[in-house]
C-alpha positions, -999 to +999 in steps of 0.1 A: +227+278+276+222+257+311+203+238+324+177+249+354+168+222+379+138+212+366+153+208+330+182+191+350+157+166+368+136+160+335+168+148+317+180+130+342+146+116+343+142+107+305+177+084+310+169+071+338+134+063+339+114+035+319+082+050+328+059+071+305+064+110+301+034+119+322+049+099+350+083+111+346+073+150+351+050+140+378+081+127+396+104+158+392+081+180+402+074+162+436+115+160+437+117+201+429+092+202+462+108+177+482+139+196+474+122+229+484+130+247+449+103+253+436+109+292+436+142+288+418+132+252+394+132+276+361+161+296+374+196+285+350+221+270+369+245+285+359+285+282+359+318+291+374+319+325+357+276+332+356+263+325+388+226+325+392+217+303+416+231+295+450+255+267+460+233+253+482+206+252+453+236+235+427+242+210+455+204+203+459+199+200+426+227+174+420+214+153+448+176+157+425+196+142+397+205+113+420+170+107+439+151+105+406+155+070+402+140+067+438+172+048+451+165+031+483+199+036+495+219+071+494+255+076+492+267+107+500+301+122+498+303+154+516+271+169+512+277+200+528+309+209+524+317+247+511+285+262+528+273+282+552+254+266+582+218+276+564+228+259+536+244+228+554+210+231+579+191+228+543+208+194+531+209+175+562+168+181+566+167+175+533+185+143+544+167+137+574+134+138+554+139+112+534+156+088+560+117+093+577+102+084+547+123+048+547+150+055+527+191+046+540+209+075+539+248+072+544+268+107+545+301+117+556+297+152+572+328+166+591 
């Protein structure tokens, strides 16, 4: 069985957090949104060999698992390597969004 994002995000969430619950799901689900997957948030992740969700999505999802802790600075390797321009559009708004709302974000993009 895998994980979708929103399980992903909620576990990440319960090792990372030392808030209650409540506040907890409260938080991934503004992540899922900030993210923009809500659509695929119940969708399983998948694996090499099953894929169900997109690259893209896998890649947001890990950055999710990262930004849960609300990390004023971001470190990012790479972020869009292996996609398509959409994709790569995606994570650098993504990106872009949350360097608006104060946060440092460091990325090597080439």
């Amino acid at each position: 069985m895998h994980f979708s994002p929103r399980e992903a995000l909620r576990f990440a969430a319960r090792l990372k957090l030392k808030v209650p619950i409540k506040v907890q799901d409260e938080r991934v689900e503004e992540l899922l949104t900030d993210l923009g997957m809500q659509a695929v948030a119940d969708t399983p992740i998948g694996s090499v060999f099953a894929k169900t969700i997109s690259r893209g999505e896998r890649k947001r999802t890990a950055i999710g698992v990262e930004l849960i802790t609300d990390p004023s600075i971001i470190f990012l390797d790479e972020p869009t390597s292996g996609l398509d321009s959409f994709k790569a559009f995606k994570i650098v708004a993504l990106l872009n969004s949350l360097a608006r709302k104060g946060k440092t974000v460091m990325a090597t993009i080439h």
